[in-house]
N, C-alpha and C positions, 0 to 999 in steps of 0.2 A: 504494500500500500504506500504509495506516495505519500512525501510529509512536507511541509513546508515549516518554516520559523520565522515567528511575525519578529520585526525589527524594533517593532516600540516596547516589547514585553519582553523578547527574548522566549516566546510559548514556543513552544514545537504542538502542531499540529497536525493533524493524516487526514487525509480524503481519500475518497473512491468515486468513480461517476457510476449513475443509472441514465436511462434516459426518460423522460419527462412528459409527459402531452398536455397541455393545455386545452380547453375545451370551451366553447360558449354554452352560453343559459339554455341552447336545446340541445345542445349533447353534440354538435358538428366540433370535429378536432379543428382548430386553429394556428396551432404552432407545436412544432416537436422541438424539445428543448433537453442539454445537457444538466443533470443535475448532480451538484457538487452538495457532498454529504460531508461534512466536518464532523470529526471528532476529536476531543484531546484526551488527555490520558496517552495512555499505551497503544498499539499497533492495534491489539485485541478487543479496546473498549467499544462499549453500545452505548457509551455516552454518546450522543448526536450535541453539538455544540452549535452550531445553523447548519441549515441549507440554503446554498446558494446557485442562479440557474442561469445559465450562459445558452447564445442563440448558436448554431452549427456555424454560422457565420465569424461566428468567436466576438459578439457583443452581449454583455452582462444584458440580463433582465431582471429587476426587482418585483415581485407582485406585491401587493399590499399584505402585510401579515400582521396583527394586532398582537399575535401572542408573540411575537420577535422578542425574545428580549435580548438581543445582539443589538449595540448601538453602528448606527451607520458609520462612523470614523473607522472601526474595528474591522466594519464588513469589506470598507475600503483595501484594509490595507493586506484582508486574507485575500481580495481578489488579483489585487496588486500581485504579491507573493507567488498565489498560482499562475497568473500571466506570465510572471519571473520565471516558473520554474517550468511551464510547458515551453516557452522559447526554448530554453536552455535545452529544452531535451528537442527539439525537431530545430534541428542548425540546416536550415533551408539556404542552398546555395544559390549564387548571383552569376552567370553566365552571361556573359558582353558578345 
């Protein structure tokens, strides 16, 4: 499981992706979307710390979540982090 370590706390956290579907008020899918599942603790925890859902395009989506209780600064800087650390791993080369 992939892990990242946020810069402002020093956390180490892990994610995994599922994929996602969004749906309107009569049931038509809408968007298929990557879902990023955090947790902290250990490699093995079922603690869930947020979710957060990225488009195939590789653009964040936030939905509205009332029981969030991850502050947006935070959520920033895990997506940051994972942005960081999927470049890093797909070194896409530049041919002239």
């Amino acid at each position: 499981m992939p892990s990242i370590i946020l810069k402002t706390s020093n956390q180490v956290l892990y994610y995994f992706t599922e994929e996602a579907v969004i749906k309107n008020p009569i049931g038509k899918i809408s968007a298929t979307l990557v879902e990023y599942i955090i947790t902290n603790g250990n490699e093995d925890s079922s603690d869930v710390f947020c979710k957060l859902y990225k488009t195939k395009e590789g653009f964040w989506y936030d939905p509205s979540c009332p029981n969030d209780c991850v502050d947006i600064k935070t959520k920033h800087y895990i997506k940051a982090a994972i942005d960081d650390a999927e470049n890093k791993n797909s070194q896409k080369r530049f041919h002239i």
